[in-house]
C-alpha positions, -999 to 999 in steps of 0.1 A, spaced: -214 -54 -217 -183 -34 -218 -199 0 -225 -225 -9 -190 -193 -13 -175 -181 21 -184 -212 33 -180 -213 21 -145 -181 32 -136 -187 67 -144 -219 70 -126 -199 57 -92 -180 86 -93 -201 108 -67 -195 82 -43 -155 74 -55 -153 113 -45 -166 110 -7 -148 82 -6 -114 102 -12 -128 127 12 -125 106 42 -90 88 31 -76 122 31 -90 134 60 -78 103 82 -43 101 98 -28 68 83 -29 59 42 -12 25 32 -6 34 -9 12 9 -32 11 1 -72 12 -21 -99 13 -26 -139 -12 -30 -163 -17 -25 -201 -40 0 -217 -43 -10 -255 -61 21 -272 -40 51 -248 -32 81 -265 1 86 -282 14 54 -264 24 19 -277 -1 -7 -265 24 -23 -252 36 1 -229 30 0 -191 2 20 -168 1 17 -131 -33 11 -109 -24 27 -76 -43 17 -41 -49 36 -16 -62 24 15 -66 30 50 -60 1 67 -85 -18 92 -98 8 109 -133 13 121 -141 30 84 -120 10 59 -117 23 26 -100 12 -5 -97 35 -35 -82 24 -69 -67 49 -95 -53 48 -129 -27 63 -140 -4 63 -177 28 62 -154 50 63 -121 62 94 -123 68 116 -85 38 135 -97 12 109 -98 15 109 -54 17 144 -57 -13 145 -71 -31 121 -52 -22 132 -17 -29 168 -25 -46 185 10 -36 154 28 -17 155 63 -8 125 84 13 92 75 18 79 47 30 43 43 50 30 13 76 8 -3 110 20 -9 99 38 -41 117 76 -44 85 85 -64 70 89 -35 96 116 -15 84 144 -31 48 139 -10 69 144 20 88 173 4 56 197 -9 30 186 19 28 178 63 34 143 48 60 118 68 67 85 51 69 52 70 83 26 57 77 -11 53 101 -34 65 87 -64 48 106 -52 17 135 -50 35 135 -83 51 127 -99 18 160 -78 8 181 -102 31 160 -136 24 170 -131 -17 206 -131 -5 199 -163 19 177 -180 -9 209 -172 -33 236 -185 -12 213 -217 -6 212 -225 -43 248 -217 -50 257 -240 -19 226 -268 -26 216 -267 5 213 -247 37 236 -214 38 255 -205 65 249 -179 88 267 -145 78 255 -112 74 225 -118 56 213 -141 86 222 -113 109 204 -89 92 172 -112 89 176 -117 126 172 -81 137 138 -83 119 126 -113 130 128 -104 165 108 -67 155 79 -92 136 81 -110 172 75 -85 192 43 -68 166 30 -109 167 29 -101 209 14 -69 207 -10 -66 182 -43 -73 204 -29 -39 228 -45 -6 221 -22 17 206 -11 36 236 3 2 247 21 -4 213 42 25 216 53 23 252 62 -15 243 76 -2 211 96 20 229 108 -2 256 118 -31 235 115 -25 197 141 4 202 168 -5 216 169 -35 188 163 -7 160 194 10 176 216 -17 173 205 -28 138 218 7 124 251 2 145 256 -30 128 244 -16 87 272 11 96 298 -12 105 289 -34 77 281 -16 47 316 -4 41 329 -33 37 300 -54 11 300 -44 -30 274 -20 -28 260 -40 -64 261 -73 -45 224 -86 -32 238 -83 2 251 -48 -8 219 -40 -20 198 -54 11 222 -34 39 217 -4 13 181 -6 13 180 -4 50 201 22 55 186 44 28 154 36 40 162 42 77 146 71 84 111 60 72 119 19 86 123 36 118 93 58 119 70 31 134 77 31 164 67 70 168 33 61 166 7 32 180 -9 32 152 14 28 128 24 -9 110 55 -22 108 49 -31 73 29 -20 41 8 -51 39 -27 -35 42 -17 -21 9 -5 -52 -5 -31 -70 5 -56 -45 -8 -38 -43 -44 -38 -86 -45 -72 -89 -59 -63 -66 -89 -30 -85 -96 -48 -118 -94 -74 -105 -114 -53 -93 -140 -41 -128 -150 -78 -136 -164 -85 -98 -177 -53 -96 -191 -56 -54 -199 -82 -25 -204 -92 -21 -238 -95 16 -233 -83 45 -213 -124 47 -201 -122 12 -195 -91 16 -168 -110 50 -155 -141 29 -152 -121 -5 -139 -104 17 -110 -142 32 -98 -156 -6 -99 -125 -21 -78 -126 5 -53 -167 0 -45 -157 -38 -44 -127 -36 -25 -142 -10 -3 -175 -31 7 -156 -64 11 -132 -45 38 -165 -36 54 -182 -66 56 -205 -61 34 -215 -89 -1 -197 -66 -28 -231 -75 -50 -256 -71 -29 -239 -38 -18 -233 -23 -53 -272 -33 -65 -280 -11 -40 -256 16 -50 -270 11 -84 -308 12 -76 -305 44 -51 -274 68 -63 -291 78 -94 -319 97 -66 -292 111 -44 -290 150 -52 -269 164 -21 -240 148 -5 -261 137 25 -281 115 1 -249 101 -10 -235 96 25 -260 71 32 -245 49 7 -213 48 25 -210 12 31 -203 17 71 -241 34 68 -257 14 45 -282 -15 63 -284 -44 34 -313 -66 38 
């Protein structure tokens, strides 16, 4: 069953390819990653860590998921993943990811759901030291700030995205503004090592990217399409456990994506990849193979 599986997973990869075609060609990619263990890899302990990374291009009318493998983290794994891409790209706060903005038309956006988790780890510390509720200080200033930005997005989020960025504009600004006012006043004086030090840190080395929503109507104020896209894989990896072989996490990628990718689209992830299976072995131009786009396919 393993070998079909592998099997299968090669065989999707006509379809993996267009796939790719139109995330790259699109404005806005959400791209996170996570750990997983490849026993048999190459000159590598099984115990040592891979990454699946997610791409994904949010809900939009042609949602598309795309898994890949990878043996590491490194700066070059983005690199080579966004290669020919131009438009946003949003991310967590890893540096891995800087050199896409560096070699191509690339300009990160952050996600400042890391960065209020940042400030709840210092309030969920100060709770536990205290047994009970912590009092307001920096940390519930900080949080604060972001609540009111999540506020606002919680208002907006059935405008088009013209409307977004004017309200973005009018109120999430001048908020924003303040906010860095406030990190530059405090930082100075917090242990840089301290979780508080390390929550106003994040923000402010972040900035840049945090602040970059706003530009745009389209844009998210967080990474969560790509969170929510990798969750299946995570969960998933409790019962799997790890990929036997470096085919098997090649092949494991290619069978996520097609699943991830017709579930995004509405579509029964079975019924949608019997049909892949029963008509992409006739397809012999890329036409043939568009029609098994799940935004084209018709499932009966």
């Amino acid at each position: 069953m393993a070998t079909w599986m592998v099997t299968l997973g090669k065989n999707l990869q006509p379809l993996i390819n267009l796939l790719r075609e139109y995330l790259l060609s699109g404005a806005i990619i959400h791209c996170d990653e996570t750990t997983f263990q490849v026993l048999k890899e190459p000159d590598r302990d099984p115990s040592s860590k891979s990454y699946m990374w997610v791409q994904t291009t949010g809900k939009i009318e042609q949602p598309i998921v795309i898994f890949d493998y990878f043996p590491s983290r490194s700066s070059q794994v983005p690199l080579k993943l966004f290669e020919g891409y131009s438009g946003y790209l949003q991310v967590d706060g890893y540096a891995g990811y800087n050199a896409v903005s560096r070699e191509y038309d690339v300009k990160l956006v952050g996600c400042w759901n890391h960065a209020r988790r940042k400030f709840m780890n210092v309030i969920k510390a100060m709770e536990k030291k205290s047994k009970g509720k912590a009092k307001p200080g920096k940390a519930t200033k900080g949080l604060n700030y972001i609540k009111r930005l999540y506020g606002i997005e919680r208002e907006i989020k059935d405008k088009t995205f013209d409307e977004k960025y004017l309200i973005r504009q009018e109120r999430s600004k001048p908020i924003l503004d303040d906010m860095k006012k406030w990190i530059d006043k405090s930082k100075p004086s917090v242990p840089p090592k301290t979780l508080l030090g390390k929550a106003l840190g994040y923000v402010d080395n972040e900035w840049i990217k945090l602040y970059r929503y706003i530009d745009d109507g389209r844009l998210n104020i967080d990474n969560n399409h790509a969170e929510n896209a990798i969750r299946p894989y995570v969960i998933g990896r409790k019962n799997w456990l790890f990929s036997d072989s470096v085919k098997g996490a090649y092949a494991g990628a290619n069978i996520y994506s097609i699943v991830e990718t017709a579930k995004t689209n509405g579509l029964n992830p079975f019924d949608y990849m019997r049909h892949i299976v029963e008509k992409l072995p006739a397809a012999k131009s890329v036409e043939d193979i568009e029609c098994l786009l799940p935004w084209a396919v018709k499932l009966d």
